[in-house]
C-alpha positions as MATLAB code, in Angstrom:
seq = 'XXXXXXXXXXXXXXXXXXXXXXXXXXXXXXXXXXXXXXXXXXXXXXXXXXXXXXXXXXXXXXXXXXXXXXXXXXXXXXXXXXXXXXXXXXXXXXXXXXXXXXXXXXXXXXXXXXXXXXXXXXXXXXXXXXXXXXXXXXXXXXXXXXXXXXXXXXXXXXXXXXXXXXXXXXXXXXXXXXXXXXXXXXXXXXXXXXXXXXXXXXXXXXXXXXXXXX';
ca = [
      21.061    9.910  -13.628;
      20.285   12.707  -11.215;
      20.620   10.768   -7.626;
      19.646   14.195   -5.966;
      15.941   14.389   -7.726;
      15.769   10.705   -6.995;
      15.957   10.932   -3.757;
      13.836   13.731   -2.943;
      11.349   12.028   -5.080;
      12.089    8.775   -3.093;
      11.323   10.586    0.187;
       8.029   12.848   -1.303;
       6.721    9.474   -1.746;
       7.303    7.908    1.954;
       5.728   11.496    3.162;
       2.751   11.126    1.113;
       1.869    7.234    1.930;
       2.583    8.416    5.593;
      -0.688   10.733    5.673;
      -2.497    8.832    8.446;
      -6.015    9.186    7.144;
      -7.871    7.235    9.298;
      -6.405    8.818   12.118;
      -6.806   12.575   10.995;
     -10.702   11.978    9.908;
     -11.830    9.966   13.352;
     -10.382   12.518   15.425;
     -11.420   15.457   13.230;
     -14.706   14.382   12.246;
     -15.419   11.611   15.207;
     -13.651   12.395   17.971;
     -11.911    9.036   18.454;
      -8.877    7.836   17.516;
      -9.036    4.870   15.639;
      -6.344    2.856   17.088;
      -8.344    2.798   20.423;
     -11.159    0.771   18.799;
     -11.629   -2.598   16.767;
      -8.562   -4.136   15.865;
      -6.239   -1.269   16.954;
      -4.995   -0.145   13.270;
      -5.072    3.254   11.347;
      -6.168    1.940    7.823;
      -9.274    1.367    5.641;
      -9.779   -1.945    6.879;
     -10.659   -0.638   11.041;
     -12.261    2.361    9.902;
     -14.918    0.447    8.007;
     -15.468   -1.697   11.183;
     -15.165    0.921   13.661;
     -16.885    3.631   12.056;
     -19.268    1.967    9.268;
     -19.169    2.487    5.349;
     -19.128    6.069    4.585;
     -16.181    7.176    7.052;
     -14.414    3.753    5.330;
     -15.093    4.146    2.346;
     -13.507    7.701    2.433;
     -10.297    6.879    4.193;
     -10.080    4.188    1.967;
     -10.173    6.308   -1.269;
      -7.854    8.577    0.248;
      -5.195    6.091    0.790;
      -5.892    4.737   -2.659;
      -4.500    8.347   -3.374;
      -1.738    8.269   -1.498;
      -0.623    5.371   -3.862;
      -1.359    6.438   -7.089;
       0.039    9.824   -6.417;
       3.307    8.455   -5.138;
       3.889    5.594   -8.092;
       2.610    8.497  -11.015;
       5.630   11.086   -9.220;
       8.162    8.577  -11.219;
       7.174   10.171  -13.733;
       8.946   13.372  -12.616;
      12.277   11.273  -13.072;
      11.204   10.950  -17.248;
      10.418   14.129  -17.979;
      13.483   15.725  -15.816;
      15.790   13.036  -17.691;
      16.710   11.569  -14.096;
      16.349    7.776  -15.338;
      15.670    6.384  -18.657;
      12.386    5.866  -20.393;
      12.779    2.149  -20.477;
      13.272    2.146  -16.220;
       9.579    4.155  -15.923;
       8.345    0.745  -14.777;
      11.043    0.078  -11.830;
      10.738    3.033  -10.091;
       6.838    3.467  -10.464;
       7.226    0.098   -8.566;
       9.852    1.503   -6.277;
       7.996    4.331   -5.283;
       4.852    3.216   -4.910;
       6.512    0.693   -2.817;
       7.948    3.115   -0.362;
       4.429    4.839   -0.150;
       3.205    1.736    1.160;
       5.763    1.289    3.745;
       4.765    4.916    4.981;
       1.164    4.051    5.112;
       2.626    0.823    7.730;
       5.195    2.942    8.995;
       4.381    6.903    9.272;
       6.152    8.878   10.169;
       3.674   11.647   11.406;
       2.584    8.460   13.884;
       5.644    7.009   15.465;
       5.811    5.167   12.614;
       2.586    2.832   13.370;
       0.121    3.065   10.809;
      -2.428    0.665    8.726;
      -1.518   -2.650    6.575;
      -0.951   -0.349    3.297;
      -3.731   -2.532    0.947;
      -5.560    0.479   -0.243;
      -2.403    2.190   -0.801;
      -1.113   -0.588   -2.341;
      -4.010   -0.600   -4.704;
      -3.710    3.322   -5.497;
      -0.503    1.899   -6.817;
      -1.071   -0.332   -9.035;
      -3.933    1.516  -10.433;
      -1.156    3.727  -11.544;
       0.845    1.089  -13.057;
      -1.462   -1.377  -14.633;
      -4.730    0.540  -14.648;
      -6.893   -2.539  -15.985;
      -6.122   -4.824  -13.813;
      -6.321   -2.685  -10.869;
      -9.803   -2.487  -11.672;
     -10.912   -6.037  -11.819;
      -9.404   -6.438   -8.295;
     -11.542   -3.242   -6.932;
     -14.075   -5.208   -8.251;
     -13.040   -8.616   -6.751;
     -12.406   -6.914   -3.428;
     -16.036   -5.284   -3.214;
     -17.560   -9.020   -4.321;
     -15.700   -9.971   -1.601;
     -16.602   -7.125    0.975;
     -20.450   -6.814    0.700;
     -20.342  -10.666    0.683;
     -18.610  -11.499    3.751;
     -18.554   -8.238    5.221;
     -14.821   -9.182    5.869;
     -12.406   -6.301    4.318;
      -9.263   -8.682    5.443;
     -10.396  -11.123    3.584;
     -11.336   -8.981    0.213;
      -8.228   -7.173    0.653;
      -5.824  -10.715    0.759;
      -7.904  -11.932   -2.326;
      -7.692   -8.723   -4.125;
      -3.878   -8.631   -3.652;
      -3.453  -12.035   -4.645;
      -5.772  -11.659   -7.910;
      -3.154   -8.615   -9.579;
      -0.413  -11.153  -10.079;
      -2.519  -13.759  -10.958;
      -4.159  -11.688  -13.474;
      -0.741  -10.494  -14.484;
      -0.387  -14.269  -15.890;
      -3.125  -14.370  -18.201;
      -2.369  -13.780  -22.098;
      -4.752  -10.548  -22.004;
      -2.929   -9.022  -18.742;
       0.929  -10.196  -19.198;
       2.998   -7.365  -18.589;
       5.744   -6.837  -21.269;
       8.322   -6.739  -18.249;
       8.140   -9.735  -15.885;
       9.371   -7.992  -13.011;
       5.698   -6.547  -12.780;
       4.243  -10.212  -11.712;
       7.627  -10.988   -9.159;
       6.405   -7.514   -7.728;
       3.157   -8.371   -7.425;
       3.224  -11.535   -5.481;
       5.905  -10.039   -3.130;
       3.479   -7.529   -1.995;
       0.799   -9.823   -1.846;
       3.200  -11.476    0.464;
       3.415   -8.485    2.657;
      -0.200   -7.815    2.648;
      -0.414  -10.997    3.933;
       2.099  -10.693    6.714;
       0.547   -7.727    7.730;
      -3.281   -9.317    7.988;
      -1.380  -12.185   10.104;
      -3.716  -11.633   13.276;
      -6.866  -11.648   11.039;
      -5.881  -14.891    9.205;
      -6.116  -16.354   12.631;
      -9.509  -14.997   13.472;
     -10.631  -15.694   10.491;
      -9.823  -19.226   10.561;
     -11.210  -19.176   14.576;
     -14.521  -17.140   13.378;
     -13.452  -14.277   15.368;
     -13.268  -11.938   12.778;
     -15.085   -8.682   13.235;
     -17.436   -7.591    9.924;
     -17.332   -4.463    8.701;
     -20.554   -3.309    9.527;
     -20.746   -3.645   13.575;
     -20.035   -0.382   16.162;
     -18.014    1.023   18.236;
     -16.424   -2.063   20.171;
     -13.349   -2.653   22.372;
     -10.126   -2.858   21.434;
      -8.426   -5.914   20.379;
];
């Protein structure tokens, strides 16, 4: 096992997930910075309310990305002979992991950044392509139907381990499906203030202006 490639590997992954998109394009394109607006965050989920669809939709691809990139470096560790074939899965998991902990904690932004759910997607499109998809799917449903990206991106993150439990989806190593509903418990710790105005019908939609911030 080469700890040294691991490692660097380990911390290319926290750099990439720590590329603040949404804070980069709104001042570079917008002249704002994001975190001054809406709900105060530098993710996906703001942009779309702050700026609209097309500036959202962007970031959020973007930070899908940042995921997939990160998770597909464990390859590296295969072909280099740094792990075992047979551990490909773990450290996809582990890496894309750590890219999603940049995304919430950069560190090009004093470490305060977005709630990592399009990351976190870009991840597990890398790791269980299929399924990835149905919950893109399941989160747009959700978006152009409430308007509420909190809420698409909770359902989404809950649908990939409940997927992962069907016959059709069932990963050959269980650790997959423990993964996946430990995230989905950190996506939901992270959406903890819009859980509560979502339950109060305070909840901004994704399609209103330029507003205060919360």
């Amino acid at each position: 096992m080469n700890i040294l490639l691991i490692a660097v590997l380990f911390l290319v992954a926290y750099l990439i997930g720590s590329i603040p998109t949404a804070v980069w394009i709104g001042k570079s394109y917008y002249g704002i910075d994001i975190r001054q607006y809406g709900s105060g965050n530098s993710g996906a989920t703001n942009t779309f309310r702050v700026l609209g669809k097309k500036p959202g939709t962007i970031v959020m691809l973007i930070d899908m990305f940042k995921g997939w990139a990160a998770t597909s470096l464990a390859g590296l560790l295969v072909i280099f002979n740094a792990i075992p074939a047979d551990d490909l899965i773990v450290y996809k998991l582990i890496m894309g992991a750590i890219a999603v902990l940049g995304h919430i904690f950069p560190v090009y932004e004093r470490f305060k950044g977005g709630k990592g759910v399009a990351t976190l997607l870009g991840m597990m499109l890398a790791i269980h392509t299929e399924v990835a998809l149905v919950c893109m799917v399941i989160f747009l449903i959700v978006l152009f139907t409430s308007k509420y990206v909190s809420l698409g991106s909770m359902i989404a993150a809950l649908a990939f381990p409940m997927l992962l439990l069907l016959p059709r989806f069932h990963p050959e190593n269980p650790i997959l499906i423990i993964f996946g509903f430990i995230l989905f418990a950190i996506v939901v710790l992270t959406h903890r203030k819009n859980i509560n105005r979502l339950l109060h019908g305070e909840e901004s939609k994704a399609n209103i202006s330029l507003g205060r911030k919360r």
